[in-house]
KOLROFI-64908 format. One record per atom (N, C-alpha, C): x, y, z; atom name. Coordinates in steps of 0.05 Angstrom, whole numbers, plus 32768, in hexadecimal, padded with zeros to 4 digits. Last residue first. Example, Ala and Ser with C-alpha at 12.3 -4.5 7.8 and 13.67 -1.06 7.14 Angstrom:
east|north|up|a
8101|7FD3|808E|N
8111|7FEB|808F|CA
8102|8001|809D|C
8108|7F8E|809C|N
80F6|7FA6|809C|CA
8108|7FBE|809C|C
REM end
This chain:
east|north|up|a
897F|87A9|87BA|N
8992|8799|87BF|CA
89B0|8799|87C2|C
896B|87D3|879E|N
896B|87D3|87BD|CA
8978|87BE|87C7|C
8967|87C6|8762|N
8979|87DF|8776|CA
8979|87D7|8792|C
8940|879F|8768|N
8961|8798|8764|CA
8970|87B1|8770|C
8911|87B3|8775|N
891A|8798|878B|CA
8933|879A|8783|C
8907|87C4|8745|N
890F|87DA|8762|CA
891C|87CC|8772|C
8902|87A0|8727|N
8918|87B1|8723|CA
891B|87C7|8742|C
88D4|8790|8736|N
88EC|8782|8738|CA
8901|8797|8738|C
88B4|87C1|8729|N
88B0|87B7|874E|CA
88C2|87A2|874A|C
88AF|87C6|86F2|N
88BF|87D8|8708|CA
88C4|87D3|8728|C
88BB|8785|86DC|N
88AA|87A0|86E4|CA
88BF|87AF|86F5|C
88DE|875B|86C6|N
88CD|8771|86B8|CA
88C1|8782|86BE|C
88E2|873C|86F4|N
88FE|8750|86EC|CA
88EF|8762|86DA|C
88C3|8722|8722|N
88BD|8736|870E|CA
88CF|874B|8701|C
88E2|86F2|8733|N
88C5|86F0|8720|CA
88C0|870D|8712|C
890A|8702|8753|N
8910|8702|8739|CA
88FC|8701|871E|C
8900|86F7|878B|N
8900|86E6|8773|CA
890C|86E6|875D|C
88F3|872C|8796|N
890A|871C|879F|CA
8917|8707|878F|C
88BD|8731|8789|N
88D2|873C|8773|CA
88ED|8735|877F|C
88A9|871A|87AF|N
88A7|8706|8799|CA
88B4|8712|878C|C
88B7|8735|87D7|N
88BD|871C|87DC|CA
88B5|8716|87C0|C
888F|8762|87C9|N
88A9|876B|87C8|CA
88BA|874B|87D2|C
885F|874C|87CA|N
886A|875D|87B0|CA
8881|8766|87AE|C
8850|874C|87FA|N
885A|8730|87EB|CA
886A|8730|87CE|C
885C|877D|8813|N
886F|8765|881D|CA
886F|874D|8807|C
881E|878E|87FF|N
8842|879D|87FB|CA
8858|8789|87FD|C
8807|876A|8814|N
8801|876A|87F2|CA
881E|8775|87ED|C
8805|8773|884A|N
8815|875D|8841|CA
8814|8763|881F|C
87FB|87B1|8849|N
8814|87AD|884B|CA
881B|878C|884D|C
87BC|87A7|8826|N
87DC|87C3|8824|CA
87F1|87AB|8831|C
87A4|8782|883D|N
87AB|8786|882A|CA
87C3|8796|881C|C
87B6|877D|8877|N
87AC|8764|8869|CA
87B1|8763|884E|C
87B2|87B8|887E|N
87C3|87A4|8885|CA
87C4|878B|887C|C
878D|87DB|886D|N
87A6|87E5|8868|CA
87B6|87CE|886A|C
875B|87B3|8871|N
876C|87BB|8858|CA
8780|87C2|884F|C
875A|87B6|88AC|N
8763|8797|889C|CA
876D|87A3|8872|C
874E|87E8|88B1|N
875C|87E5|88B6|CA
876A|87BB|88AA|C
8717|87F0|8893|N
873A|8802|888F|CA
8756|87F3|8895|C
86F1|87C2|88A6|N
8700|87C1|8894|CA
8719|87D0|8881|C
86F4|87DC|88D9|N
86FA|87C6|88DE|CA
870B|87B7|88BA|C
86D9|880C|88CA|N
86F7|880F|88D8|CA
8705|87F2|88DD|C
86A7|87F7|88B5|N
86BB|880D|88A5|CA
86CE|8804|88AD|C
8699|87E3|88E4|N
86A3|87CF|88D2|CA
86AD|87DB|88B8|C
8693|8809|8907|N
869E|87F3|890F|CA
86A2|87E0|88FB|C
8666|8817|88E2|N
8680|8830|88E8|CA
868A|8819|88F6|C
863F|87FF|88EA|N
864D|87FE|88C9|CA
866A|8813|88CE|C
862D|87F4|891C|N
8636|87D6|890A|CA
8645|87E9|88F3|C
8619|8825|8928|N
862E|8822|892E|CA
8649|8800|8927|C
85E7|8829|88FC|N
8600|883F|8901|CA
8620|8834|890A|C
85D1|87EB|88FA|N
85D5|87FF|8905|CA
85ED|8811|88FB|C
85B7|87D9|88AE|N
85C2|87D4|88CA|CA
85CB|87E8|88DB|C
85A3|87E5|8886|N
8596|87DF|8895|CA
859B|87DC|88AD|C
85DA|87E8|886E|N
85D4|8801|8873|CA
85B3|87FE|887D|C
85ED|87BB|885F|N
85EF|87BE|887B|CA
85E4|87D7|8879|C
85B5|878F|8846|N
85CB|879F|8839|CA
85D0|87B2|8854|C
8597|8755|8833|N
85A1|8766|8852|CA
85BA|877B|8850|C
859C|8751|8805|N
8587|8743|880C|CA
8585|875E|882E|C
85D6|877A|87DC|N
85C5|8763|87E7|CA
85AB|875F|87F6|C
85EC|87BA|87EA|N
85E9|879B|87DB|CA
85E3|8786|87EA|C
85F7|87E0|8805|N
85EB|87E8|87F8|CA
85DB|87C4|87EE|C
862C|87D4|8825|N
8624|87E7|8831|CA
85FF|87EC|8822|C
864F|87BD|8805|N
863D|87AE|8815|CA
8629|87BD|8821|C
8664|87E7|87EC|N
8654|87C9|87DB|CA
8642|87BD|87EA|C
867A|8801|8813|N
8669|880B|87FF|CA
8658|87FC|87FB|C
86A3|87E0|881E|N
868B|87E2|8835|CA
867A|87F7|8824|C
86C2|87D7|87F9|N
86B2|87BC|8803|CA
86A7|87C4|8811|C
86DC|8805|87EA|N
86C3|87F9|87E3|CA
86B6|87E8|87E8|C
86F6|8807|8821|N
86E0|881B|881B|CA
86D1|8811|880E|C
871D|87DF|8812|N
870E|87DA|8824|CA
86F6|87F2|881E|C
873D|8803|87E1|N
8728|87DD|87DC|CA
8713|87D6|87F0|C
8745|8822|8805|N
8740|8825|87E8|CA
872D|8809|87E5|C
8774|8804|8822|N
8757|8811|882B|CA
8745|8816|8818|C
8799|87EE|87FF|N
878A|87D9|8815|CA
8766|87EB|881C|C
87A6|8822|87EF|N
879A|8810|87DA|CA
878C|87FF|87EB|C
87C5|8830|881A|N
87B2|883F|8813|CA
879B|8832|8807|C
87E9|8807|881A|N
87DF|8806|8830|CA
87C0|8819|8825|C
8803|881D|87F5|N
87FF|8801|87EA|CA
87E7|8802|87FF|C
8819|884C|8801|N
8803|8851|87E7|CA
87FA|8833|87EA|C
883A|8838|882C|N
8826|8852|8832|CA
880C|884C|8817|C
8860|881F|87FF|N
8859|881B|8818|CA
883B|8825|881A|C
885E|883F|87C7|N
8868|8839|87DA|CA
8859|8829|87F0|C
8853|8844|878C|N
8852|882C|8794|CA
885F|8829|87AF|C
8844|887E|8764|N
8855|8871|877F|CA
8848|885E|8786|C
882B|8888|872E|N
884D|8889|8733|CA
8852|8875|8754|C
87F9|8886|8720|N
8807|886C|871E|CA
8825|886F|871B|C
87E2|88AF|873A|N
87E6|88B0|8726|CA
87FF|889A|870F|C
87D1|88B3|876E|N
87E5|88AF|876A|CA
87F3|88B5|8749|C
8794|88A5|8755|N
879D|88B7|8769|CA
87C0|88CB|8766|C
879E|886D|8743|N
879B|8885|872E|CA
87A2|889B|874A|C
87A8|8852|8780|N
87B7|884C|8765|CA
87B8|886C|874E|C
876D|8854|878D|N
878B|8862|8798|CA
879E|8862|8785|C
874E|8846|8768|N
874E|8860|8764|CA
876C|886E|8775|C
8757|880C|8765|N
8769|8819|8755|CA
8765|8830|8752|C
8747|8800|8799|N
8762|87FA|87A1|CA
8768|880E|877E|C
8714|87FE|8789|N
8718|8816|87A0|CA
8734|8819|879C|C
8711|87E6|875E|N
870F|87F3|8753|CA
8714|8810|8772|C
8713|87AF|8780|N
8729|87B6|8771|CA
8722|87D7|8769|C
86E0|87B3|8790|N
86F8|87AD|87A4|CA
8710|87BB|8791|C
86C1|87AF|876A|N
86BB|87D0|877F|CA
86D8|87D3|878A|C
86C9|8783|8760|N
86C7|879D|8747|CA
86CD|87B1|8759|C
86C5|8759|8784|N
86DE|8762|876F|CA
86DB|8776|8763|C
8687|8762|878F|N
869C|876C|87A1|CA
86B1|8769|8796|C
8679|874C|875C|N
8675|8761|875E|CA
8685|8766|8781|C
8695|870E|8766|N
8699|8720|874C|CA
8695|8744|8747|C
8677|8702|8790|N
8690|8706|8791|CA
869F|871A|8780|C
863B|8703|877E|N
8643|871D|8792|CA
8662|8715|8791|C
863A|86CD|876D|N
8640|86E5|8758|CA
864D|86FE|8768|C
864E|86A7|87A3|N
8646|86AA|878C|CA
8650|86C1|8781|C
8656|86A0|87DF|N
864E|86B9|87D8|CA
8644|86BD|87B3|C
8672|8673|87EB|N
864D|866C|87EE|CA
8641|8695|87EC|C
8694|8655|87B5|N
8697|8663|87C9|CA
8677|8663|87C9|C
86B7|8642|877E|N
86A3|8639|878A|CA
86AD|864B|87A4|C
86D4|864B|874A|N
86E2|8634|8762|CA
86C7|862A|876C|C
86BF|8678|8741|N
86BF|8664|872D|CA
86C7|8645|8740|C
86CF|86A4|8764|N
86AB|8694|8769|CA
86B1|8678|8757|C
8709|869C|8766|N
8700|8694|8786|CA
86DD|868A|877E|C
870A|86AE|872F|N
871A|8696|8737|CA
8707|8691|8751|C
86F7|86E5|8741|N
86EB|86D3|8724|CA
86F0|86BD|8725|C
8716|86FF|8759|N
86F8|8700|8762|CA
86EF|86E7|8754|C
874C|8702|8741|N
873B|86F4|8749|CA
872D|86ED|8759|C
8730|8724|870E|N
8734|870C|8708|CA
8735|86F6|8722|C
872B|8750|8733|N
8711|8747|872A|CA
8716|8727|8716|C
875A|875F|873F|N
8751|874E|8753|CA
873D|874A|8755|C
8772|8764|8714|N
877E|8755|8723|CA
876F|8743|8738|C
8759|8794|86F8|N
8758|877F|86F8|CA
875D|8763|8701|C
8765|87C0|8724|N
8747|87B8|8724|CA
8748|8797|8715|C
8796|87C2|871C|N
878E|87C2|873C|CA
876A|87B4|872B|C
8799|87D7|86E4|N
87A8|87B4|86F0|CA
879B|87B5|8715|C
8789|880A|86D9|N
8774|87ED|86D4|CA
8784|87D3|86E1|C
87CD|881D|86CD|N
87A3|8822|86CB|CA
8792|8805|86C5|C
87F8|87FA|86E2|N
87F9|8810|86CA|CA
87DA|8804|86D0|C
881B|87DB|8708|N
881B|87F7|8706|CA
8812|8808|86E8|C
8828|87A6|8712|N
882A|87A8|86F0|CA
8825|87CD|86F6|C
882F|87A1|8752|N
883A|8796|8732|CA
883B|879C|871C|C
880A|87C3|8761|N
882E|87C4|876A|CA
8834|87BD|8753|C
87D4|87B3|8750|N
87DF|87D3|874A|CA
8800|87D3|8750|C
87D5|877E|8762|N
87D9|8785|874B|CA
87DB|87A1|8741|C
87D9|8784|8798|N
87F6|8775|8789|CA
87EF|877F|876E|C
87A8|87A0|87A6|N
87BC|87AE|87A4|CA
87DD|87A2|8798|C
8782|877B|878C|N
8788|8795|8789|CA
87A6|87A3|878A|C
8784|874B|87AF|N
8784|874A|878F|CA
8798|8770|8788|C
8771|875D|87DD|N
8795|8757|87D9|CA
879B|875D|87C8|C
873E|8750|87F8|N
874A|876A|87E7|CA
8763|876B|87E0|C
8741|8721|8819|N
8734|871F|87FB|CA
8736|8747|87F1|C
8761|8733|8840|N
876B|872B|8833|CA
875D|871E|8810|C
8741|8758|8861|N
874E|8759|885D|CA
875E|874D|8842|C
8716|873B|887D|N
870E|8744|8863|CA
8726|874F|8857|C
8715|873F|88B5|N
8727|8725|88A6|CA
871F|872B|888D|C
86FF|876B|88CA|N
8723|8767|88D2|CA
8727|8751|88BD|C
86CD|8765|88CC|N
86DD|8776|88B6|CA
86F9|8774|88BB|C
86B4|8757|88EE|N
86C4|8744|88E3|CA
86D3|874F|88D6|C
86A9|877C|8916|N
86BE|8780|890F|CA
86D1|8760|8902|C
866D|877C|8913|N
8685|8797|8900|CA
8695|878E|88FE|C
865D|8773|8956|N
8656|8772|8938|CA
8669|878A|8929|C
8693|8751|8977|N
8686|8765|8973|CA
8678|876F|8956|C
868C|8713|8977|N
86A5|8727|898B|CA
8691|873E|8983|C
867C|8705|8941|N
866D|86FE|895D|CA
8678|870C|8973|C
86A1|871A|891F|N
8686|8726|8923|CA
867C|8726|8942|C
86C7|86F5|892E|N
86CC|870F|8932|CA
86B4|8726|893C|C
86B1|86CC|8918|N
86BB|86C7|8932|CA
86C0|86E6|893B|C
86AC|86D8|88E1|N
8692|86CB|88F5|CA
869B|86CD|8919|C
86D9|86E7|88C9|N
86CD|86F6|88CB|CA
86B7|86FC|88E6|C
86F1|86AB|88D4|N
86FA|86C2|88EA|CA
86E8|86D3|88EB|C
86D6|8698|88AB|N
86D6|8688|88C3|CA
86DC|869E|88E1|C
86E8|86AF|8885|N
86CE|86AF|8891|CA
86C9|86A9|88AC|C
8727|86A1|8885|N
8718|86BB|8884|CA
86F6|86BC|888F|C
8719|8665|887A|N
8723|8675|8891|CA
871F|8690|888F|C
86F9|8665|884E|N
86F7|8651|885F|CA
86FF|8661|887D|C
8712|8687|8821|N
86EC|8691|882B|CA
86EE|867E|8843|C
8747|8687|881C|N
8742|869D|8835|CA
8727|869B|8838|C
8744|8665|87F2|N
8751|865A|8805|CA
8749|8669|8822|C
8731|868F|87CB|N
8727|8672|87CA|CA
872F|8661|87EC|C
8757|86AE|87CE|N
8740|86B5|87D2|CA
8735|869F|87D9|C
878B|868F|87B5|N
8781|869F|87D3|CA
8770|86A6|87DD|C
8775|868B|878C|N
8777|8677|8794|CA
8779|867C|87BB|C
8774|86C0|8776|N
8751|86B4|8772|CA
8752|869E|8780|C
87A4|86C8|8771|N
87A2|86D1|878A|CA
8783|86CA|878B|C
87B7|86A2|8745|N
87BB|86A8|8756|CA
87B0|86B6|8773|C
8790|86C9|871D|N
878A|86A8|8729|CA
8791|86A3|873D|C
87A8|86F9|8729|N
8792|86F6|872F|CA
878D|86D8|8730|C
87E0|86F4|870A|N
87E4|86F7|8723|CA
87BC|86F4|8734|C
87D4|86E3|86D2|N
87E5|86D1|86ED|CA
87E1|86D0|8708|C
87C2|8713|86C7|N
87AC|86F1|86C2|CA
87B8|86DC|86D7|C
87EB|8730|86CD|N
87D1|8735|86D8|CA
87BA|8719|86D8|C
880C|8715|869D|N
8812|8710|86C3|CA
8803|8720|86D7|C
87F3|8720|8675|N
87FA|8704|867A|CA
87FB|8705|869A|C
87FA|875D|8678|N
87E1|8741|8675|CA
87E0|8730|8683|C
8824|8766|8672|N
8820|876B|868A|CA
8806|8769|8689|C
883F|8746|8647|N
884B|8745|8660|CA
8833|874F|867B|C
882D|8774|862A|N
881E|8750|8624|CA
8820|8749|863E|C
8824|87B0|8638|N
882D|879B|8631|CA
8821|8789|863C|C
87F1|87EB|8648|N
87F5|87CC|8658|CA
880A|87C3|863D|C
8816|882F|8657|N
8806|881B|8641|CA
880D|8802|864E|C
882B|884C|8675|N
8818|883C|867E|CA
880A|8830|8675|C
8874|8859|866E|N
8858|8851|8661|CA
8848|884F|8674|C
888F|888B|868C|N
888B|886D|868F|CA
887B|886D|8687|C
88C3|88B0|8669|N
88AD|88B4|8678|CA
88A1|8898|8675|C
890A|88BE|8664|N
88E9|88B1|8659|CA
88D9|88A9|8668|C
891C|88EE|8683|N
8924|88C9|8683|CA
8904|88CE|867E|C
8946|892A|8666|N
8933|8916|867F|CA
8933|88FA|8678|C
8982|893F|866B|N
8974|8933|865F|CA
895C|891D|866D|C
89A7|8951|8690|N
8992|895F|868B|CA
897A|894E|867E|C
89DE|8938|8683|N
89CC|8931|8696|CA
89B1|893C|86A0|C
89E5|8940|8655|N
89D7|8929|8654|CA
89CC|892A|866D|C
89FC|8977|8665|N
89DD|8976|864D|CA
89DA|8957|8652|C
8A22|8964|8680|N
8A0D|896F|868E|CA
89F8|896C|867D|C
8A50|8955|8663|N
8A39|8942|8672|CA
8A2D|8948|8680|C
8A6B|8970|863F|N
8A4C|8960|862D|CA
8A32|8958|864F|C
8A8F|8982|8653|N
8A77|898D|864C|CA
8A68|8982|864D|C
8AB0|8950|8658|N
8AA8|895C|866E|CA
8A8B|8975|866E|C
8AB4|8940|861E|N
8AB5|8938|8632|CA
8AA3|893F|864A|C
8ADF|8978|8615|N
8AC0|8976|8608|CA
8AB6|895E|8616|C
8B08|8973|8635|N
8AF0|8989|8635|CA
8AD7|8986|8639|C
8B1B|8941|8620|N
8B10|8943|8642|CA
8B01|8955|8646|C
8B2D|8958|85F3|N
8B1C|8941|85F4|CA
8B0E|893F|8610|C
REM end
């Protein structure tokens, strides 16, 4: 009995581990719709002070308001941590792009189209990756990802689109927006994602369940 037993438990342990959907569940709807109002309310909250800094920053040196842009790219990357399966980085944080104009803000529609570019930078890191690692490093990556496209978008769009503007305004405000992305967005978006699966709020995803091993 102990033999056979003892045989067996290598072939099980051979046996691989089912491979992770990336099909969306209801679940991981519902709490994409959650998690974007939510952070459309942060948005909402960051155009007053976020601007405010942007303006104050600028005036310090043109470019580098890009330090407070930071945090209207967030959408993105909580929602690639959280739900981790194609399209949740982009939707997350075009829902809420969608909450912050609906509220009211003095940028209007352009919010909606800086959510597209924004999210859709934060979910090429994401695919990149190939929606296995959610580390640190990759969250931070995503922050930039989102920032790139916001200086694309802007780079091209609108009335005064900066690529009228000097050489050295848009490389000072590239690097101004890298770096608020890795940080503002990557590593608080990382920190809040990992305090809210503390919680227990997300025992259904893999970013709760990680929070429990490590405990």
């Amino acid at each position: 009995m102990h033999a056979s037993t003892s045989a067996s438990t290598p072939v099980a342990a051979k046996n691989p581990q089912p491979a992770r959907s990336l099909r969306w569940r209801v679940v991981d709807i519902v709490v994409a719709a959650v998690l974007g109002v939510a952070i459309g309310l942060v948005f909402w909250a960051w155009n007053t002070v976020g601007y405010a800094w942007f303006i104050a920053m600028d005036g310090l040196t043109p470019g580098l308001g890009g330090l407070a842009v930071g945090i209207w790219l967030i959408g993105g990357v909580i929602g690639g941590l959280v739900i981790r399966k194609p399209g949740a980085a982009l939707l997350v944080e075009v829902i809420a792009a969608i909450v912050s104009m609906l509220i009211g803000n003095v940028w209007g529609v352009s919010t909606l189209l800086s959510g597209l570019v924004q999210g859709l930078g934060a979910e090429l890191i994401f695919a990149l990756f190939l929606y296995r690692r959610f580390t640190l490093p990759v969250a931070m990556l995503a922050g930039v990802g989102a920032a790139v496209g916001a200086w694309v978008f802007e780079l091209f769009y609108g009335s005064s689109p900066n690529i009228l503007k000097t050489l050295e305004f848009n490389v000072i405000y590239l690097v101004s927006l890298v770096v608020s992305g890795a940080l503002l967005a990557g590593l608080v978006g990382w920190l809040a994602v990992r305090a809210l699966a503390a919680t227990g709020a997300l025992n259904r995803f893999a970013a709760g369940r990680e929070a429990r091993r490590e405990v």
